[in-house]
C-alpha positions in Angstrom: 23.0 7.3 -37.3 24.1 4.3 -35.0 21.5 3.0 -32.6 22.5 0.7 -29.6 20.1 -1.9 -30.5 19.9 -4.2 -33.6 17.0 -3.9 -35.6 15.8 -7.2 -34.2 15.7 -6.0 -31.0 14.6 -2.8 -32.2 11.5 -4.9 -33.3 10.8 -7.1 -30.5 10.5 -4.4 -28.3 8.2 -3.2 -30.6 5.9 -6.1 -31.1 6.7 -6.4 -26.7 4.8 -2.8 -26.4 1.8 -3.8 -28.9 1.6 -6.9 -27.3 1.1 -5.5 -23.1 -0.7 -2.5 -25.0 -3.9 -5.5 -26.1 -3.4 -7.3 -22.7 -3.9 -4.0 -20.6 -7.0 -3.1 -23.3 -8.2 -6.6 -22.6 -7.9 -6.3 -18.9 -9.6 -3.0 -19.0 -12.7 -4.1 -20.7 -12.7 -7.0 -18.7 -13.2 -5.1 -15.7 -14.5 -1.8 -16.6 -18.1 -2.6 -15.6 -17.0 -4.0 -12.2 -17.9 -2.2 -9.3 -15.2 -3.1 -7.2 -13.1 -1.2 -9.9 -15.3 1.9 -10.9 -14.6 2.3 -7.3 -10.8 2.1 -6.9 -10.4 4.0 -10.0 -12.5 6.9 -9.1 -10.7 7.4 -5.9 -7.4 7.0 -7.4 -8.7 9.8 -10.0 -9.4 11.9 -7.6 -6.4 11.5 -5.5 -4.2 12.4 -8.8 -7.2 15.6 -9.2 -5.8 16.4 -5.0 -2.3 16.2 -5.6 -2.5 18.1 -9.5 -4.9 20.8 -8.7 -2.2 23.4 -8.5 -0.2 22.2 -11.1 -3.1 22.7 -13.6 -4.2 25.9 -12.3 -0.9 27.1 -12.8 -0.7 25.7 -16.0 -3.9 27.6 -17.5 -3.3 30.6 -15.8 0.6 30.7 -17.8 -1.7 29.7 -21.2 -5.0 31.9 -20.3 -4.0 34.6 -22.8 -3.4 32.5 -25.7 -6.5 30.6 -24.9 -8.9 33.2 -25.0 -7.1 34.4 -28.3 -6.9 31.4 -29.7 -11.2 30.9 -28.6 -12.2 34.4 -30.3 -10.4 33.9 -33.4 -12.1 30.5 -33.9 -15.3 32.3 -33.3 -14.8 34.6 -35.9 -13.5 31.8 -38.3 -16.2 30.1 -37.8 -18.9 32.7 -38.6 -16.5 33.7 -41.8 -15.2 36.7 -40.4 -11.4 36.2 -40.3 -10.7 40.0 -41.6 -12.9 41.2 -39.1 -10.6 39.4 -36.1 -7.3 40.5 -38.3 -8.7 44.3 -38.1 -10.1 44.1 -34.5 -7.6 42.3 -32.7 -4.1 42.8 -34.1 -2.1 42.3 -30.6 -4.1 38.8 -30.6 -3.1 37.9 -34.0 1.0 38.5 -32.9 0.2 36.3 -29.8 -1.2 33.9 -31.9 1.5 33.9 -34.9 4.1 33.7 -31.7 2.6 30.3 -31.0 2.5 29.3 -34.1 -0.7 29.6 -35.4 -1.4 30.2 -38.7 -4.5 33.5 -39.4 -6.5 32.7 -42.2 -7.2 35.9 -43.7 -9.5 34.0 -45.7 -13.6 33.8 -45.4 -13.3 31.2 -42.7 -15.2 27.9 -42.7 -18.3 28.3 -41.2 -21.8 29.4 -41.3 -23.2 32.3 -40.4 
C-alpha cells in the first residue's frame, strides 16, 4: 500500500492531533466551572437539540425494532434465561442475528 505522506509526516500529524487534543482538554477544564461558559454552552446545546430533533426521531424510529429486541433479550440474559427468549421469540432472534448479534443459547450471566 502507498500512502501520500511519509511516515514522518504521517507522525507529526499524529503527535499535531495529541497535542490540540491536551490544549482543548486544558482549555475545557479551565473554563468548565465558569459561568459565562455553562451558559453559552447550554444554549449552544440546545440549539444543536432544535435543529437535530427530527433527525434523532427519525433515527430511533428506523432502529425501534431492533432496540426493543435487542432490550428483551438482554433481560432474559440477564436473569439466565437465554432458551427461554430463543423459544419465545424466534422472529426476534433473526432480527437480532441480521444485525449481527450473537444469541447465547447459554445460561446467561446474571442473577436471578
Amino acid at each position: 500500500m502507498t500512502s501520500q505522506y511519509s511516515e514522518n509526516e504521517i507522525n507529526k500529524m499524529i503527535n499535531s492531533y495529541k497535542k490540540r487534543q491536551l490544549r482543548d482538554k486544558k482549555k475545557y477544564d479551565k473554563n468548565k466551572d465558569n459561568e459565562d461558559f455553562k451558559v453559552k454552552n447550554r444554549a449552544r446545546a440546545k440549539a444543536h437539540y432544535e435543529a437535530n430533533k427530527e433527525m434523532k426521531q427519525n433515527t430511533y424510529k428506523k432502529n425501534k425494532e431492533l432496540l426493543n429486541c435487542r432490550s428483551l433479550y438482554n433481560y432474559y440474559n440477564y436473569h439466565s434465561r437465554s432458551n427461554e427468549f430463543i423459544e419465545k421469540y424466534p422472529d426476534k432472534c433473526e432480527v437480532l442475528r441480521n444485525h449481527g448479534f450473537v444469541i447465547d443459547s447459554g445460561s446467561g450471566s446474571g442473577s436471578e
